[in-house]
N, C-alpha and C positions, 0 to 999 in steps of 0.2 A: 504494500500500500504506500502511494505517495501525497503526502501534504506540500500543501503551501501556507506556509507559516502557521500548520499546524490545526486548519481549521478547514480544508479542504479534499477531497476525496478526487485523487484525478484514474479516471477508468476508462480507459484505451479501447474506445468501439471498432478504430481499425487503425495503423499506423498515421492516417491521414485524418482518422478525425477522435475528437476528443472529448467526454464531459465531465466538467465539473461539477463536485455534488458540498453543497455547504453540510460541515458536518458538526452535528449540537453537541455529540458527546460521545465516547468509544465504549463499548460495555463489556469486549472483548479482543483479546488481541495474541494470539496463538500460530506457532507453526508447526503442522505435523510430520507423519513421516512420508508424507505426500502433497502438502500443499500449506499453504498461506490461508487462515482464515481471520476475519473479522467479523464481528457483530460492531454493526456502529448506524445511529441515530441519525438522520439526515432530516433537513428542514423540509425539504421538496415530498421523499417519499417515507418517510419514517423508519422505521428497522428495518435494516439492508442485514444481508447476509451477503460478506461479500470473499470469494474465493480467489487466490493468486491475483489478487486487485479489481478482477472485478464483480461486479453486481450480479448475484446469481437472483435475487429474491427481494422486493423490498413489501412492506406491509399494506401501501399505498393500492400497489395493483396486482399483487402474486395473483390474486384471484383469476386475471383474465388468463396468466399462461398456463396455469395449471386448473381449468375448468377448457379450455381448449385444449391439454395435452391428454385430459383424461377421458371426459365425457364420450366425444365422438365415439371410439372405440368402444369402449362399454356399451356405450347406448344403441351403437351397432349390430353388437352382439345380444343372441337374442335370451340369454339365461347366462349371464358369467357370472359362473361360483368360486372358479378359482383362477388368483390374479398374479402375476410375475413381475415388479417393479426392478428396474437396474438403478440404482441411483437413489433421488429423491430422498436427501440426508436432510433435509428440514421439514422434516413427516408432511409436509400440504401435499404431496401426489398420496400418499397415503390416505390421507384426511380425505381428497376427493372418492379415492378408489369404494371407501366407505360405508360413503353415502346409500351406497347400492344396495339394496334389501338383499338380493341375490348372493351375493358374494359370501361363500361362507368360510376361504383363509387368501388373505393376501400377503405375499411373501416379500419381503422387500430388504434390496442384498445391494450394502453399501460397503464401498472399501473401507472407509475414512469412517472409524469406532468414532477417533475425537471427535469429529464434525457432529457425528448424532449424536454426541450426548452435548456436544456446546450447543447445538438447538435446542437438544431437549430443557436446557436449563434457558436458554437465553429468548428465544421464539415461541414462546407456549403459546400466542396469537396464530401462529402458524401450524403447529401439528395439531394443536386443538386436543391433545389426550391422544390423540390417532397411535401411537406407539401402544400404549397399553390396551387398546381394543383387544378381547380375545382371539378375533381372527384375524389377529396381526402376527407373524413371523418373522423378525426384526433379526436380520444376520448380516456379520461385517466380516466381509471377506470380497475376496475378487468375483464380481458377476458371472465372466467367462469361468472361471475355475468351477464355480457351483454349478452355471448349467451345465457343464461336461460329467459333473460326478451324481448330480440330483437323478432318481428316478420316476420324479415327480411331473406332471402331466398340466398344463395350464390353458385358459378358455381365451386369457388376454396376459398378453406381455407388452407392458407400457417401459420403454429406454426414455429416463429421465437423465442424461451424463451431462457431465460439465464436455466444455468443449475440448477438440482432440490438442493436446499439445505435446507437443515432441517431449520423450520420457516422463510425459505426464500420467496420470493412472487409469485415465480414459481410450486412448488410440486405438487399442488394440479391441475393441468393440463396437467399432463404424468400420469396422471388414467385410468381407463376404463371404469368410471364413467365419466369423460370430454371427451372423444372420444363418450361418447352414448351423449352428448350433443350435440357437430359437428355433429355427423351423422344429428341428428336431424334437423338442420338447413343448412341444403344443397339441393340443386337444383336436379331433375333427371338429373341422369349422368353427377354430380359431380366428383369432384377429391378432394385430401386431399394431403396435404403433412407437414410432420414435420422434423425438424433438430434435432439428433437423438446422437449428442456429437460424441466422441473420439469412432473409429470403427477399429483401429489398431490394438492395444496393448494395448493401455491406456486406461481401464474401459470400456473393449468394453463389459461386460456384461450389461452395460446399455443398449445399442445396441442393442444389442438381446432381453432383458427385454422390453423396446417399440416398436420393431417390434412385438412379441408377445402378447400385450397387442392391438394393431392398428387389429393384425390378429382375436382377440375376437370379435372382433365388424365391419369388412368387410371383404369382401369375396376377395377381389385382394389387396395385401400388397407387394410391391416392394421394397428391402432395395438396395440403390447405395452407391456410396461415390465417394470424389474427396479427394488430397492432399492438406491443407491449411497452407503451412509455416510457418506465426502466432503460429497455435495450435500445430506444431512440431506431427502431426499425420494425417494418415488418417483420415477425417471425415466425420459420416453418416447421411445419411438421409433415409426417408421411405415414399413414395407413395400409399396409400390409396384408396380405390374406389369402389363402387357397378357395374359400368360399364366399368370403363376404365382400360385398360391391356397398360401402357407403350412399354413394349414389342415389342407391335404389331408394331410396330411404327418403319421404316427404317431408317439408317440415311440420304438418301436422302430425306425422308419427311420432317424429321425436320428441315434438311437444306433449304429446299422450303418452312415451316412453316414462318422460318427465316425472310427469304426474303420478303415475303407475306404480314407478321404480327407484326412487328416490325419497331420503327421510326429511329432503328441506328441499327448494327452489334453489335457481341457480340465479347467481350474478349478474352473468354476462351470456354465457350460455342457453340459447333457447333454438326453437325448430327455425328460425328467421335467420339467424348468424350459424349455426351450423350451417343451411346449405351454401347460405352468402362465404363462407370459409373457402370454398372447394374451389371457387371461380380468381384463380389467379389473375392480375395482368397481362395481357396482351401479348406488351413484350417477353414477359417471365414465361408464358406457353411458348409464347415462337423460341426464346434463348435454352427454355429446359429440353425442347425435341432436337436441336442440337447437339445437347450436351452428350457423351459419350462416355466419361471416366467410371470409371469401375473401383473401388476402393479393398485392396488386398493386404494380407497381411506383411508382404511384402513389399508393399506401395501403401503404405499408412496415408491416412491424410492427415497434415498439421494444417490446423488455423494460422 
């Protein structure tokens, strides 16, 4: 994390551009055996969670990225009982995953033990309890390593990872080698979904580079996105699946899925902006049917 005279938070959206976050006060300040974390106050968005410097989560709008990272797929699917989260160390993917009457264990496999437990102390606004929920399975270990050894079976696999950076803890799971390992361990007529970074302007060929590497390895790959404040861009996600066509799906379904399937209303989330999700830009369709790269275990991608 870098200040400027102590009172500023600068988080690097791409080499070329920059935001400053006024920051009211630090509540935490740790580094593990994997990354830089901060818990710190900001006037703009309120409790950031911020990782290797920057912004993974602030309190202001987590709701919209993770009510768009989770929903869809869930609500896609037409009964998921059991759920697969990679990631998602400040329990809100968890907390949405929940919500879902259905769900009856969702398993969520973080590398980074300190980060879940500096949330669990530091963001109680954000998991909400979601850790102690009984049909939570709370494991801190490498994603890839668990699904290779798990013999465990799942409805929805939601990739919630920080972004990939060179000897960072995340790379080697935006492969198409760890998407043949998901495949592997999913239910028939599963669904997949991953969060997919900056889909705007900012390093949207990553974008493109994991939708194309998800489309290697299953037959229905849906790229959406929503706007998330925090990250000062569009941001993507991609839906995955042998069986299930998003698509298909009206927004009055998903608004009666809503209703139906859920222990509270959503934020941001309803049958209007899910389908409004799925309709990229123009340009973003004409530059993704271009795009080509394939993301390998030995062709990682770095941000």
């Amino acid at each position: 994390m870098t200040y400027k005279s102590h009172k500023w938070l600068h988080d690097e959206v791409t080499p070329q551009l920059v935001q400053f976050h006024n920051i009211r006060k630090v509540l935490h300040s740790e580094q593990t055996a994997f990354q830089s974390v901060d818990i710190v106050e900001t006037d703009m968005f309120g409790l950031c969670l911020v990782l290797d410097g920057k912004i993974q989560s602030s309190a202001r709008d987590e709701f919209i990225y993770h009510e768009a990272l989770v929903h869809p797929a869930m609500l896609a699917h037409p009964d998921p009982k059991s759920v697969f989260i990679a990631g998602g160390g400040e329990g809100a993917t968890l907390r949405e995953v929940l919500l879902h009457k259905t769900v009856q264990q969702a398993t969520m496999v973080d590398i980074d033990k300190q980060v879940v437990d500096i949330c669990r102390r530091f963001l109680p606004s954000f998991h909400q309890n979601s850790f102690d929920d009984p049909r939570a399975k709370v494991v801190c270990t490498d994603a890839r390593k668990y699904l290779e050894d798990t013999t465990d079976r799942y409805d929805v696999v939601i990739i919630d990872l920080v972004e990939p950076i060179e000897a960072g803890p995340a790379y080697l799971l935006y492969t198409q080698e760890f998407y043949r390992i998901v495949e592997s361990k999913l239910n028939p007529g599963a669904i997949v979904c991953v969060q997919s970074g900056a889909s705007g302007l900012a390093n949207v060929e990553n974008y493109f580079a994991i939708h194309n590497t998800l489309k290697s390895v299953f037959p229905i790959v849906r790229p959406y996105q929503t706007y998330v404040p925090t990250f000062v861009d569009l941001w993507g996600f991609n839906i995955a699946s042998f069986a299930i066509d998003p698509l298909n799906l009206s927004s009055a379904e998903i608004d009666k899925r809503i209703a139906a399937r859920l222990t509270r209303d959503l934020k941001a989330l309803d049958g209007a902006r899910y389908s409004a999700s799925f309709v990229l830009y123009k340009y973003l369709r004409r530059e993704l049917a271009e795009a080509k790269r394939i993301i390998k275990d030995n062709d990682p991608l770095y941000l």
